[in-house]
C-alpha positions in Angstrom: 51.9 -7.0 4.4 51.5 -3.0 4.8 50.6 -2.5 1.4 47.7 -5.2 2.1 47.3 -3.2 5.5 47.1 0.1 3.4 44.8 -1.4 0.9 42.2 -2.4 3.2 42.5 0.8 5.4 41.2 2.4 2.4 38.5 0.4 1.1 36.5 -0.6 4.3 35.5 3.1 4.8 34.0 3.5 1.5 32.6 -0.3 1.8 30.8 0.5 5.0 29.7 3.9 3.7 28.1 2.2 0.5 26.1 -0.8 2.6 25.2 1.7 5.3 23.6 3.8 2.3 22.0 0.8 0.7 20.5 -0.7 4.0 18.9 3.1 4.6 17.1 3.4 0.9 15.6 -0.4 1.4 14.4 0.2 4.9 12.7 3.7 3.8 11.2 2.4 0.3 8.5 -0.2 1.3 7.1 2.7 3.7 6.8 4.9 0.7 5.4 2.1 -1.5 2.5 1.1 1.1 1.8 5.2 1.4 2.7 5.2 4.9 5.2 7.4 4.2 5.3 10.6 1.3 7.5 10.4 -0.9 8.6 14.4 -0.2 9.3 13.2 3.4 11.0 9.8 2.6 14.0 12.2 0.4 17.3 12.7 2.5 18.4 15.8 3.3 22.3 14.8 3.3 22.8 15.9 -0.7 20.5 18.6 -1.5 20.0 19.0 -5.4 21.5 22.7 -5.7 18.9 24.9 -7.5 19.1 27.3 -10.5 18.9 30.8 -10.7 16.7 32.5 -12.8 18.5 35.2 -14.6 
């Protein structure tokens, strides 16, 4: 019964995580399709794409 406990302890965080990821991209997409929204505005700042350095 703990181990069951343990296992679900575990998953639900990265469950909720994923949906609440998921549910964000649908809601913002149709906005960018219609052009209500620009695409440049409709990108999330949470995991910025790390830039190279010119050497």
């Amino acid at each position: 019964m703990v181990l069951a406990r343990r296992a679900l302890d575990d998953a639900l965080p990265l469950i909720a995580n994923s949906w609440g990821w998921i549910f964000t991209e649908m809601g913002r997409q149709p906005w960018v399709v219609y052009g209500v929204l620009r695409t440049r505005d409709a990108v999330s700042p949470a995991s910025p794409r790390p830039r190279s350095s010119p050497r």
